[in-house]
N, C-alpha and C positions, 0 to 999 in steps of 0.2 A: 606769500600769503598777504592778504590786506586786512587784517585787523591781528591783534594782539591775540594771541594762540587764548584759546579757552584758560581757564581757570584750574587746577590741578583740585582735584579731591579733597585734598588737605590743606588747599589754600584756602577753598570757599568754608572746609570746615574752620577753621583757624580764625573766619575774618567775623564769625559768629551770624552768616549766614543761614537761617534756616526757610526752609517747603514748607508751605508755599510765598513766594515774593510779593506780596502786593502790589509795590512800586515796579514789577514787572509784569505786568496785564496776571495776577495771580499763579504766573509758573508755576507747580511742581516740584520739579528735577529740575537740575542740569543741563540735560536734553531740552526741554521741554521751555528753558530762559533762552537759549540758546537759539532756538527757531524762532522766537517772540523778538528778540532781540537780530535775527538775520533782515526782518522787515525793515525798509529803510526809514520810514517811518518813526518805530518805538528806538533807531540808534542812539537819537540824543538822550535818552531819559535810562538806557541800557550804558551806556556812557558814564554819564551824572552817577549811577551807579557802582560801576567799575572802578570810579576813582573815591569815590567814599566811602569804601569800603576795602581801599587799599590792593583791588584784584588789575589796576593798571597805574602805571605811574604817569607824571602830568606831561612828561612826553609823548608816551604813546596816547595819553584821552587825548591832548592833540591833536596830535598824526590822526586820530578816530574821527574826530570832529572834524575836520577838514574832507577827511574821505566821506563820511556819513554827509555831508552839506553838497561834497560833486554828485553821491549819489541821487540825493531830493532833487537836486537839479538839472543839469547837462547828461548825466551817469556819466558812470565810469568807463573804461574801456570797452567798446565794442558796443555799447550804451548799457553797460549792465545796471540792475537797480539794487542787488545786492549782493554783498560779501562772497556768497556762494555761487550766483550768474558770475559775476567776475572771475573767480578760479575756476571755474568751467570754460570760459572763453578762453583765458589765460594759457590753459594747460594745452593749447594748439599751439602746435611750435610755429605755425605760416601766424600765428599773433603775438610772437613774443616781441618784435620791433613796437609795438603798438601799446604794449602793456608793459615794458620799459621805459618808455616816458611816461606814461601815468606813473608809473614806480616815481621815478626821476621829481615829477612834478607835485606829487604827495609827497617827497621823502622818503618812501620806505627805502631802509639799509638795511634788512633781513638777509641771514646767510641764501637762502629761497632767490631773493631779488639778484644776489652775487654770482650765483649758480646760472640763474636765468642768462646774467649777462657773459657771461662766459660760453656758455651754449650759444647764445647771440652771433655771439662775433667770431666763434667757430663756423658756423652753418655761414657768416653773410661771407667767411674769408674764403668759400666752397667747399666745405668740410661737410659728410654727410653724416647724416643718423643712422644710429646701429640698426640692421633689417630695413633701414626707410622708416623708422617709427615716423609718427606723426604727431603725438601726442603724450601728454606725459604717460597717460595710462600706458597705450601700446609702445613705449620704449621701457617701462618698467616688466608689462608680462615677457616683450621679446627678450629682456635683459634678464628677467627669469628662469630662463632656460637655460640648464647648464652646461646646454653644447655652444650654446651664443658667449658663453662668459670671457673668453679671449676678445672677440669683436667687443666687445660693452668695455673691458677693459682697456681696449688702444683708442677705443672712442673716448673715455673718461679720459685719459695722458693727454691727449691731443687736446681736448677742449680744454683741458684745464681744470677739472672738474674728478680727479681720482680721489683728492684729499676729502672734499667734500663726501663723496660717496661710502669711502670708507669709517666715516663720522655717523654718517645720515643711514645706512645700509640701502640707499635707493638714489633717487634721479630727486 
């Protein structure tokens, strides 16, 4: 993932956050900071936010800042403009060499980024995907099916990726 997982319930209640934000184009909800805040646009002031109110620490508004400033500019992988273009590109496994150097070149060290690389260098060593997935979604629905579950599991050994799966319940 390329930003700092949302904020838990009880974190944004805790940090004395209350609906609606001002300092976030008047958000709502949650949901509703959360897409105002996907714009690449409102990231720096969603940012400035996050860390003054204790929902990111100054490494990751970092790591935020940097990403939010490739997006205003160059974008990110695949040219995306935001957070969510990005993990939709991303989640094609023919773009995971492409979206591990942007990992690489942002920094992110997310267990997501670890996994990524691991599936990486399985698939470039000729290792293939369970069913031919292609994508995160369709290796998760193929992996879904309980008659796939031996295939999905000598594919997780092999890439290197069981430990995580069985942490994560998914891909």
């Amino acid at each position: 993932s390329f930003t700092a997982g949302a904020p838990s319930e009880e974190k944004i209640a805790s940090s004395g956050i209350s609906f609606p934000v001002a300092e976030l184009g008047n958000c709502g909800s949650k949901e509703a900071c959360q897409s105002y805040c996907e714009q690449s646009g409102n990231m720096p002031a969603c940012i400035a936010f996050a860390k003054a109110h204790g929902l990111m620490s100054s490494e990751e508004a970092s790591r935020a800042e940097k990403f939010s400033g490739q997006l205003r500019g160059a974008g990110g992988p695949g040219g995306c403009r935001s957070p969510r273009e990005c993990e939709s590109f991303c989640r094609n496994i023919s773009n995971m060499e492409t979206c591990m150097a942007f990992a690489d070149e942002q920094g992110f060290k997310d267990k997501h980024v670890e996994q990524g690389r691991k599936i990486l260098s399985y698939v470039k060593s000729g290792g293939k995907m369970p069913g031919g997935c292609t994508s995160k979604d369709s290796c998760e629905a193929y992996c879904g099916n309980f008659s796939h579950v031996r295939e999905c599991f000598n594919f997780a050994r092999q890439a290197g990726i069981e430990q995580d799966i069985s942490e994560e319940g998914d891909f």
